[in-house]
C-alpha positions as CSV (number, residue, x, y, z in Angstrom):
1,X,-88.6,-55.8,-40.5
2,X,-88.7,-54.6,-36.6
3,X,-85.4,-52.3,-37.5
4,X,-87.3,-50.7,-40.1
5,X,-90.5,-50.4,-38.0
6,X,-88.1,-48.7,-35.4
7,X,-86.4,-46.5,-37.8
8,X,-89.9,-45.3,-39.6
9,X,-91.2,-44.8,-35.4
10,X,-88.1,-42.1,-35.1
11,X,-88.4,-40.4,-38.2
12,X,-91.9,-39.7,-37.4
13,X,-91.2,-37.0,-35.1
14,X,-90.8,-33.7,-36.1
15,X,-88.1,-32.5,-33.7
16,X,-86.1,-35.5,-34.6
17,X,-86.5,-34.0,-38.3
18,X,-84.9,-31.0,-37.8
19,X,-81.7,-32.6,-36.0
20,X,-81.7,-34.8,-38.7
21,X,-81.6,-32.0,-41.3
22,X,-79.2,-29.6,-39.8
23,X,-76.9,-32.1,-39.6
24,X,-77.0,-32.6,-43.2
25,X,-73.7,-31.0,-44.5
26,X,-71.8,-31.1,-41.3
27,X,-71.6,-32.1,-37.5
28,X,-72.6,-30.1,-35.3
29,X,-72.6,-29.7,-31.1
30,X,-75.6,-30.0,-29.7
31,X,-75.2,-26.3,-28.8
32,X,-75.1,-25.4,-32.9
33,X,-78.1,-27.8,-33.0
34,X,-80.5,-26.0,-30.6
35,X,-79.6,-22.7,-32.4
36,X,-81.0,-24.2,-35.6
37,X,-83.5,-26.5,-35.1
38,X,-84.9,-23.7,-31.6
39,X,-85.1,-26.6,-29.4
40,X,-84.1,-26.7,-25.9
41,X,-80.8,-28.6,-25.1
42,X,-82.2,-31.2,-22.9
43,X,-84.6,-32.1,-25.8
44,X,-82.0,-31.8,-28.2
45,X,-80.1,-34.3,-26.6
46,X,-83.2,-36.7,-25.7
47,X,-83.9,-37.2,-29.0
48,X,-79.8,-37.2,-30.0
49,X,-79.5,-39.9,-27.2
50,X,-82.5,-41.8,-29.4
């Protein structure tokens, strides 16, 4: 039950959203990822590291 709690915690943030759904179809660099989703790198990869 605490994994799930955990998991639902992450999803609930927006940014983490967006990573989530550009990486959809494919993988991507974190560089392709901050094109997409218009986050900065470092908090593209904070909530990557996540």
């Amino acid at each position: 039950m605490n994994k799930l709690s955990n998991l639902f915690q992450l999803l609930a943030e927006k940014n983490r959203l967006k990573i989530i759904f550009a990486l959809e179809d494919k993988a991507l660099s974190v560089t392709e990822i901050t094109k997409i989703t218009e986050l900065s790198q470092p908090l593209a990869s904070f909530h990557l590291k996540l």
